[in-house]
C-alpha positions in Angstrom: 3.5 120.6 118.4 4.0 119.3 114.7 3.4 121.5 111.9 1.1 121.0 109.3 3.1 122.6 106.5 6.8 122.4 105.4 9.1 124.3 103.1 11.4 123.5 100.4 13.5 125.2 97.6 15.0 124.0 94.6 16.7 125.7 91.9 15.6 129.1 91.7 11.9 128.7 93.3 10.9 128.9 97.0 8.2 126.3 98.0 5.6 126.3 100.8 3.0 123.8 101.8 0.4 123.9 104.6 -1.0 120.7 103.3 1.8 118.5 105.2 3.5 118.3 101.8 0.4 116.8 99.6 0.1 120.5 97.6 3.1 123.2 97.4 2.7 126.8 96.5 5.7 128.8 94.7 6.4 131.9 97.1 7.6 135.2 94.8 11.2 135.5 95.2 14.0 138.2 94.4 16.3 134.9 93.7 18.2 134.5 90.4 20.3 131.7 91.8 19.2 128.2 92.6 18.3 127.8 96.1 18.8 124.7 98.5 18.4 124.7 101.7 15.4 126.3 103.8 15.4 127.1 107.6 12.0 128.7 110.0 12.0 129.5 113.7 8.2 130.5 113.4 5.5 130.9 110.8 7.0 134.5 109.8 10.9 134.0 110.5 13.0 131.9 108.0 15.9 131.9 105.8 17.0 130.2 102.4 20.5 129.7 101.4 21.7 129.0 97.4 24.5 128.9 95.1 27.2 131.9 94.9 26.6 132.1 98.7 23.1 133.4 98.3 21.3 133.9 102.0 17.9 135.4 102.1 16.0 136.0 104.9 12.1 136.7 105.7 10.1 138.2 108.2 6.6 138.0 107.0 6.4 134.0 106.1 7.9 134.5 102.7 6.1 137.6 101.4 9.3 139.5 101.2 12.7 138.2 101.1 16.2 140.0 101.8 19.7 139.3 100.6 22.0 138.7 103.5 25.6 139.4 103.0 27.9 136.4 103.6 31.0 137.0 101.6 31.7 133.8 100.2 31.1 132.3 96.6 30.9 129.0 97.7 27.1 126.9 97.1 25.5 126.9 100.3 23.4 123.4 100.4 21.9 123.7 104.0 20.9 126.4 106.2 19.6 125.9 110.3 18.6 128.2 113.1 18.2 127.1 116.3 16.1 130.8 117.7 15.8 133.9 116.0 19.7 135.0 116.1 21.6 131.7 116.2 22.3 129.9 112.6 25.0 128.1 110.8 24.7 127.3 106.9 27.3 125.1 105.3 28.6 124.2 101.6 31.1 123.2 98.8 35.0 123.7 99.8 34.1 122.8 103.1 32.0 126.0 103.9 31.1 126.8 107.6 29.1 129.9 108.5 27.6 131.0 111.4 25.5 134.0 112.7 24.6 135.4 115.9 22.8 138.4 115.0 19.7 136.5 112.6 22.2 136.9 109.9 23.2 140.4 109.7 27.0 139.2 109.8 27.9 135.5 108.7 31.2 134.9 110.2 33.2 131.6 108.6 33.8 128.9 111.0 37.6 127.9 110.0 38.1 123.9 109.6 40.4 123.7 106.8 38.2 121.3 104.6 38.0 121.4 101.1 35.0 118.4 101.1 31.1 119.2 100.2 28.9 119.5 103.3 25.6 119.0 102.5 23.7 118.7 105.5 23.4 120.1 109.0 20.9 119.3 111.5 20.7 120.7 115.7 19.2 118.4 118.2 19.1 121.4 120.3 20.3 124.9 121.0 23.9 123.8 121.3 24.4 120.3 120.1 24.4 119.9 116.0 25.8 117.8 113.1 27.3 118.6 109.9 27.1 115.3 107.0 29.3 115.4 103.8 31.3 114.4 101.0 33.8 110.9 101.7 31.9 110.4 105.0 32.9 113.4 107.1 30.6 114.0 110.1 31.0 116.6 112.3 29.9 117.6 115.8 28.7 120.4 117.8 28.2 121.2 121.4 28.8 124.7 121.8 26.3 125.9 118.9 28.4 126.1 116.2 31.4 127.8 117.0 33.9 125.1 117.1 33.2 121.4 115.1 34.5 117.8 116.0 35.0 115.0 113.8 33.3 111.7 114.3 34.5 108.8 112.8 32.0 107.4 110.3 33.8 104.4 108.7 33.4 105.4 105.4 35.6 107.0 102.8 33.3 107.5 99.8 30.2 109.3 99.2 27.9 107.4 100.7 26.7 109.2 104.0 24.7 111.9 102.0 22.1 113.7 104.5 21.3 113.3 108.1 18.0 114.9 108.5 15.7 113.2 111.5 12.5 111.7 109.7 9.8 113.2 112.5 
């Protein structure tokens, strides 16, 4: 089933659109850094992950939003959950993080990069890919505990974001 709306964020402001994108609304957020990346398992349940390692989390489609703790200063550019408990966000310095528990506890997922990620995307529950800076892709199949690198061929910043056009 395709949805009819979407969401988005940039800078500091939340964005929601039931109109397949045509017409967005700004949703009221506690936010005073710029957000990035937005994530929703269902209408109500979604996350949206910013600069100083901001998460924030919903449970009532965007009414109210709450700060989850990550420990890390890094910017977060993406955010995805693959079910209510499962997510991994990732960022500058090579950031990894991943939840288990809907993002009570973000745990980092050690790679020892220092490149910008700037995209991740999960085919399904287990399988996911990360994109970044100087052509780094990396690969998932146990849900985002450990990462693989593929080899993409390219050495500059040109393989900027991954997301499937649906």
């Amino acid at each position: 089933m395709r949805r009819a709306g979407g969401w988005s964020a940039i800078k500091g402001t939340i964005l929601h659109s039931v109109t397949s994108g045509v017409t967005w609304n700004a949703v009221a957020s506690p936010a005073t850094e710029s957000l990035f990346g937005v994530s929703f398992v269902s209408e109500a349940k979604g996350w949206v992950v910013g600069a100083r390692g901001a998460i924030w989390s919903t449970d009532d489609g965007g009414a109210t939003w709450h700060f989850q703790q990550t420990n890390t200063m890094s910017w977060l550019e993406d955010v995805k959950f693959v079910d209510e408990l499962h997510g991994v966000a990732v960022g500058s310095n090579g950031t990894i993080l991943r939840t288990e528990d809907g993002g009570q506890n973000w745990k980092r997922v050690d790679r020892n990069l220092r490149e910008w990620l700037y995209a991740l995307e999960f085919v399904d529950t287990l399988r996911g890919y990360i994109v970044g800076a100087r052509g780094i892709i990396l690969r998932t199949d146990d849900g985002g505990v450990t990462w693989k690198d593929l080899e993409s061929g390219v050495t500059a910043n040109s393989v900027w974001n991954s997301r499937r056009k649906s």
